[in-house]
C-alpha positions in Angstrom: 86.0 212.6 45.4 87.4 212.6 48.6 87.4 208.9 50.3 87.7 208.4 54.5 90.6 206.0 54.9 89.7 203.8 58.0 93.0 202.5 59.8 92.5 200.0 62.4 95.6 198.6 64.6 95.8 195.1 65.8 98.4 194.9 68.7 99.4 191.1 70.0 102.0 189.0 70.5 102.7 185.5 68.2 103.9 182.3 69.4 106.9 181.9 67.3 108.0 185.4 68.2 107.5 184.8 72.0 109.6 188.7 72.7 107.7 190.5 70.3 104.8 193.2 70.3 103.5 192.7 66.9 101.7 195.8 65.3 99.6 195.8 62.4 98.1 198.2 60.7 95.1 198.0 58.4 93.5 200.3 56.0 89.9 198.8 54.6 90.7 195.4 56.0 94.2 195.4 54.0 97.5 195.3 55.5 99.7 198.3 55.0 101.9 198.5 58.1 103.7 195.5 60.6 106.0 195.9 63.4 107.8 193.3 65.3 109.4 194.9 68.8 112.3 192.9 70.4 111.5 193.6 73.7 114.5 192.3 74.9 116.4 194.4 72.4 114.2 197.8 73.3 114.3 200.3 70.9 116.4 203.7 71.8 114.6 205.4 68.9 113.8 208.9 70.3 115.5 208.4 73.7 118.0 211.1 75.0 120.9 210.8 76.9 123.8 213.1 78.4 127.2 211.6 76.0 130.5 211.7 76.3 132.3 213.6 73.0 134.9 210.5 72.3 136.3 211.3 69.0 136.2 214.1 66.7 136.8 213.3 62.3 136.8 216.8 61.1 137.5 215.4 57.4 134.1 214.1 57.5 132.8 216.7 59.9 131.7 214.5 62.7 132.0 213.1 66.0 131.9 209.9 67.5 129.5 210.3 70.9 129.3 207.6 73.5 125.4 207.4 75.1 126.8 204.7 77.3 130.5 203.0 78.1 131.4 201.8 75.0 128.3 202.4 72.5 129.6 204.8 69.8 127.0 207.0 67.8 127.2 209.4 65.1 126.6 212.6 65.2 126.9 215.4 62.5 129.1 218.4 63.4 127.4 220.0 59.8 123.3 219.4 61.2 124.0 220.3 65.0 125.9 224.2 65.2 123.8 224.4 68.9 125.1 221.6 71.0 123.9 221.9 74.4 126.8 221.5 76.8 126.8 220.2 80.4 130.1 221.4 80.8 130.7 224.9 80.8 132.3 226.5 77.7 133.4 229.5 76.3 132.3 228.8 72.8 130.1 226.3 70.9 132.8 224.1 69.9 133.0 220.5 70.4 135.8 219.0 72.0 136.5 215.5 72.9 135.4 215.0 76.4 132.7 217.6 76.4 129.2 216.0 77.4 126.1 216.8 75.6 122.4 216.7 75.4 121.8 214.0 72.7 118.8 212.6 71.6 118.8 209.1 69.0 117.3 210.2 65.3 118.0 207.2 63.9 118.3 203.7 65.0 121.3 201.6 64.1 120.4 200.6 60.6 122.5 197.4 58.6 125.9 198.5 59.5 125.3 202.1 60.5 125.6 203.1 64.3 122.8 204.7 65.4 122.6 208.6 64.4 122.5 211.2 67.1 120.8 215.2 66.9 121.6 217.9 69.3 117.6 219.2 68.3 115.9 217.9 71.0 112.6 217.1 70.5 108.8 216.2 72.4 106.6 214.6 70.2 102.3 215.3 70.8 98.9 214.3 69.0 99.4 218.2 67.2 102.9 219.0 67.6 106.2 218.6 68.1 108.3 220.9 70.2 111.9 221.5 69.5 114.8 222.8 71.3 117.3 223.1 68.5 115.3 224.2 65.7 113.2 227.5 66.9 111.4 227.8 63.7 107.8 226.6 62.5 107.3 224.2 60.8 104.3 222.6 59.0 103.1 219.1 57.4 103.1 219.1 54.2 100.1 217.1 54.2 98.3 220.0 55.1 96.3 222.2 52.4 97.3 225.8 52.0 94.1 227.3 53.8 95.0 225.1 57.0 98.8 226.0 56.9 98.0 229.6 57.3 95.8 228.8 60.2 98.5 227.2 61.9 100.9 230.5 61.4 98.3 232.4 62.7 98.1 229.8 65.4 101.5 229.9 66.2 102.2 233.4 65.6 103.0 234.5 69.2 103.7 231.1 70.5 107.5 231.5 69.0 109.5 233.3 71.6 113.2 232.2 70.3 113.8 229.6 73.1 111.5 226.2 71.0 110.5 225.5 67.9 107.3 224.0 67.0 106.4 221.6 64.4 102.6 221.4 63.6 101.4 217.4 62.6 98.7 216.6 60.4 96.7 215.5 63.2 96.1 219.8 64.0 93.7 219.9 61.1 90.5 220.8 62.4 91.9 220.7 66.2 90.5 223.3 69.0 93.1 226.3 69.2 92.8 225.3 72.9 93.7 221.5 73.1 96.3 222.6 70.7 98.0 225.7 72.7 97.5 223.7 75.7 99.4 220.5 74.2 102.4 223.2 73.0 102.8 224.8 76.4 102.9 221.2 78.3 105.4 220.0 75.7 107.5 223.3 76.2 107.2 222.8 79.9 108.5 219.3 80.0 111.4 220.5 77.5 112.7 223.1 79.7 112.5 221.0 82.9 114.6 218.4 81.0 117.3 220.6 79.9 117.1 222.3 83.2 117.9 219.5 85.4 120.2 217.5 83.0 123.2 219.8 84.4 122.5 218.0 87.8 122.6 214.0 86.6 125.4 212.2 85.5 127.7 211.1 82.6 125.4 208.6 80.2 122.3 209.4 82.2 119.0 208.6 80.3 116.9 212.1 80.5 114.0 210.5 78.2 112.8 207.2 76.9 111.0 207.1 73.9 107.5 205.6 73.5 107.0 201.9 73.2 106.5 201.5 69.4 103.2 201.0 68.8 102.2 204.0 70.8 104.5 205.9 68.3 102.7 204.4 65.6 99.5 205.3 67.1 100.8 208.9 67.3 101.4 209.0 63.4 97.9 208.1 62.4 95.6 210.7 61.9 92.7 210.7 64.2 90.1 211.4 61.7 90.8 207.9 60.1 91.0 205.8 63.2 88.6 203.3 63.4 89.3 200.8 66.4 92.6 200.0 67.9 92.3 195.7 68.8 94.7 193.6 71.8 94.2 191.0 73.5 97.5 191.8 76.2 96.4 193.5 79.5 99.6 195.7 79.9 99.5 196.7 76.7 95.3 197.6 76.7 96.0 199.6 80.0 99.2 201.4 78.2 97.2 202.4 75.3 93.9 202.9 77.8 96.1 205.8 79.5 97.7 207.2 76.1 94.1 207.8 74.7 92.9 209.4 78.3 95.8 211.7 78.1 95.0 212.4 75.1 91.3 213.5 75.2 90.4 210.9 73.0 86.7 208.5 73.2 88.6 204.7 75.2 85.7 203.1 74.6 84.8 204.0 70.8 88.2 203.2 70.0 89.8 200.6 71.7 88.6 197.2 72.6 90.3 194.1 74.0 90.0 191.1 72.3 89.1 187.8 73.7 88.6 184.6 72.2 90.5 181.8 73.9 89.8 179.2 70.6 90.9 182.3 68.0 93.8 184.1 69.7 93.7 187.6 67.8 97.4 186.7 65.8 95.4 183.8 63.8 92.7 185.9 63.1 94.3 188.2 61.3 97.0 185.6 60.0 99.4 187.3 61.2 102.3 185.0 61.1 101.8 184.3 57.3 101.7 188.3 56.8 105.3 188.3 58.4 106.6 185.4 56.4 104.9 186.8 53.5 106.6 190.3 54.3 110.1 188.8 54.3 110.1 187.0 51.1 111.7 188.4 48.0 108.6 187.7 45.5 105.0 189.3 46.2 102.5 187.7 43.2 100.3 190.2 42.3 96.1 189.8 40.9 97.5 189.9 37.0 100.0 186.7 37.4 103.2 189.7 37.4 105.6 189.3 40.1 107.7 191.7 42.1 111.1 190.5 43.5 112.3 193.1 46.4 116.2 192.4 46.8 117.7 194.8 49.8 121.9 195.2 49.4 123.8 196.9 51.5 123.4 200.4 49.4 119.9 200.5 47.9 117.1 198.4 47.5 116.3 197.1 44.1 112.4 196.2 43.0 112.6 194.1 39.6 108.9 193.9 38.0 108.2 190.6 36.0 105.2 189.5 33.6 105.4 185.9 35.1 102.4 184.1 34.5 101.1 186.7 31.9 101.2 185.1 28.3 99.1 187.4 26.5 100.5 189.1 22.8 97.9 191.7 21.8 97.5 195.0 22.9 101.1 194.2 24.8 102.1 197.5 25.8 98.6 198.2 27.3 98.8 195.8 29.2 102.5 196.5 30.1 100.6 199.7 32.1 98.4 198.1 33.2 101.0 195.8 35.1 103.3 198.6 35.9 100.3 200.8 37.9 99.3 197.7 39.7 103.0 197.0 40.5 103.2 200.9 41.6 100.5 200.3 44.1 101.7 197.2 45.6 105.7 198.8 45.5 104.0 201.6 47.6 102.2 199.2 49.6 105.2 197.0 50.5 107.5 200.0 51.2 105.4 200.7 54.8 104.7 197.1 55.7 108.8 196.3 55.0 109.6 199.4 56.3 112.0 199.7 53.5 113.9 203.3 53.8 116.9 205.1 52.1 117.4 204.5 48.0 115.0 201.8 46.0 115.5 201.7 42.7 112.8 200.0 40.4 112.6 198.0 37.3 108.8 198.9 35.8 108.7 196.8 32.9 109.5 199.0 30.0 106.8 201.1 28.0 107.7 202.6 24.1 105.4 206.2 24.8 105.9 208.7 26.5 102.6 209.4 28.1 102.5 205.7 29.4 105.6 206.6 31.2 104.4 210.0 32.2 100.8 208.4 33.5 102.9 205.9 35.4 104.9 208.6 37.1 101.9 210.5 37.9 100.1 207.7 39.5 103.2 206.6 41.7 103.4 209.7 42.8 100.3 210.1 44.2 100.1 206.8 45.9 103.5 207.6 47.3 102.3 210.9 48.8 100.0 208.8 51.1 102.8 207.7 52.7 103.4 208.9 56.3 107.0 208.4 56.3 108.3 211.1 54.2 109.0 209.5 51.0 110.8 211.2 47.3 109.9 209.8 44.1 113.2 210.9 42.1 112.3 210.4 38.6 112.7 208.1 36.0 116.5 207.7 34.7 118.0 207.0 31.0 118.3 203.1 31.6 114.1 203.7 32.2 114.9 203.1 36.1 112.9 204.8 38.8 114.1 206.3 41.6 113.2 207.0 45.1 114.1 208.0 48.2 112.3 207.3 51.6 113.2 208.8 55.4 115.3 206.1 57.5 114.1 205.8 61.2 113.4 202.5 62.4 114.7 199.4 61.0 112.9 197.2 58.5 110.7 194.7 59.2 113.9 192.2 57.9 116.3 193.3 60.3 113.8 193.2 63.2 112.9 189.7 62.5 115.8 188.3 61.1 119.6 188.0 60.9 122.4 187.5 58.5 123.2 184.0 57.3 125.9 182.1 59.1 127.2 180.4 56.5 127.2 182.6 53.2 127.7 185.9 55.2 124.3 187.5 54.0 125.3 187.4 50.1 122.7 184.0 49.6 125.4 181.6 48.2 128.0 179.1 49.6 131.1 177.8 47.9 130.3 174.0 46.2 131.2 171.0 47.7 134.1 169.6 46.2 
């Protein structure tokens, strides 16, 4: 049976992270999203620039594109054969001094410089419009019955000059909010590139959206319940977002006031962040999980902890692994954890335990709205998964390597 998920988003800001917009997100009451936004470290997620070309490594098939003097990116020579050119060329090959239309992918993530695309993109409530990519393209969160609706949808709407990606949020949308929402997005696109050949050298064209408007963006509509802050700016930012886009202000946002429970410490907010950051999460049985990010992948090690029981062991080894699986899932979107995570389950003798297991990670992992690949299950009994980078994680936004011990977690002895 089919079960409403009801999201509700809690915006603020917290004491001990006075430069912060804290976002929290909520389904039934339990946490499954947070976001910390240095605001004076504003995200360039999404933003898009005219850049210099500054080096070219053909042995790895990339360049090296300033988006301002001295701030190198990456860009993929392999993923962008349509760079659009300010300068005139004869050809659509990149040479070093050449400036480009650019837009940021991916944000600087551990040691990685940020990741630049030559697809240009406008992100709505339905779609998103392209200017690299002319194809169509379609959630695959939709059912099979709605996806050939949207072809049908889109069937004229493709006339070679922008793609269109349809978002989960087009189920059940009006053809006419939605063709009106493509044809804005396609206006604004063109006007963009258009007038990009008259600014300068490093000139920012776009700035993404704030990130909890972003967030607010990904949920599906049909599960909204009530978006919550207690900051005027940000109420009013949200107040126009909604307006804009056709949606019911006053059933779904409200502005929280209550001068002897500010809205952080009703929702606990600053234990939920130190919680998040911690390597061990308890879970209901008396099991542990211990997350451990390295510079590579991100290793989840399942213990019985506190579990002491010696019949029916390996019944209750399942039981242990599909409650880990939930929480894994769980604490994957409120860490934001992204790239490789390999996981220790604690290990089961049959084969349909371990094919059950698999089964039921997977389908909690498809709820995920950050695309998100559960690999398999290797020889050593390890699981594997992958899951889209974008933003950083909720560690690097809120904290910093050690001084002393370099990020490793140890320091030499005193002698």
């Amino acid at each position: 049976m089919w079960v409403r998920t009801l999201n509700k988003v809690v915006i603020t800001k917290i004491p001990t992270l006075p430069d912060y917009i804290v976002t929290a997100q909520f389904e039934h009451d339990k946490l499954v999203l947070l976001d910390c936004d240095n605001r004076k470290e504003k995200s360039i997620l999404n933003n898009i620039y005219i850049g210099k070309v500054k080096n070219l490594v053909p042995n790895i098939e990339a360049a090296f594109i300033e988006i301002e003097k001295g701030y190198e990116c990456y860009y993929s020579l392999t993923d962008n054969k349509n760079p659009i050119f300010i300068n005139k060329k004869n050809n659509n090959k990149i040479t070093i001094g050449d400036e480009i239309i650019v837009q940021v992918a991916k944000e600087n993530i551990k040691t990685k410089q940020p990741v630049l695309t030559s697809n240009i993109t406008l992100t709505g409530k339905y779609v998103v419009v392209s200017a690299g990519d002319k194809k169509l393209g379609i959630s695959n969160k939709l059912s099979l019955k709605e996806r050939q609706r949207v072809k049908e949808l889109f069937a004229e709407q493709l006339d070679g000059e922008f793609g269109i990606i349809a978002r989960t949020n087009i189920k059940n949308a009006a053809k006419e909010d939605v063709l009106r929402e493509v044809q804005n997005l396609k206006n604004k696109l063109a006007h963009l590139i258009h007038h990009a050949k008259h600014r300068t050298c490093y000139s920012v064209l776009y700035e993404g959206d704030d990130n909890y408007i972003s967030i607010l963006k990904g949920l599906y509509e049909e599960s909204l319940e009530q978006i919550v802050t207690d900051e005027k700016e940000i109420y009013q930012n949200i107040h126009t977002y909604l307006t804009n886009q056709n949606m019911d202000v006053n059933r779904y946002l409200l502005f929280y006031e209550d001068s002897l429970l500010p809205l952080y410490k009703l929702k606990n907010l600053e234990s939920e962040i130190k919680n998040a950051t911690q390597e061990r999460i308890w879970l209901k049985s008396g099991a542990y999980l211990v997350i451990q990010p390295t510079e590579a992948f991100t290793v989840v090690d399942i213990n019985t902890g506190k579990f002491t029981g010696k019949k029916n062991t390996q019944e209750t080894f399942l039981k242990i692994n599909l409650e880990a699986a939930k929480e894994i899932a769980r604490q994957l979107r409120i860490r934001n954890i992204s790239g490789i995570v390999v996981i220790d389950f604690i290990d089961l003798e049959k084969v349909d335990a371990k094919k059950q297991l698999m089964e039921e990670f997977d389908k909690i992992l498809k709820k995920d709205p950050i695309t998100t690949h559960l690999v398999g299950m290797s020889q050593l009994n390890l699981v594997e998964l992958t899951r889209k980078k974008v933003r950083k994680s909720l560690r690097e936004q809120v904290m910093e390597p050690c001084r002393l011990c370099h990020a490793s977690g140890y320091i030499s002895k005193k002698e």
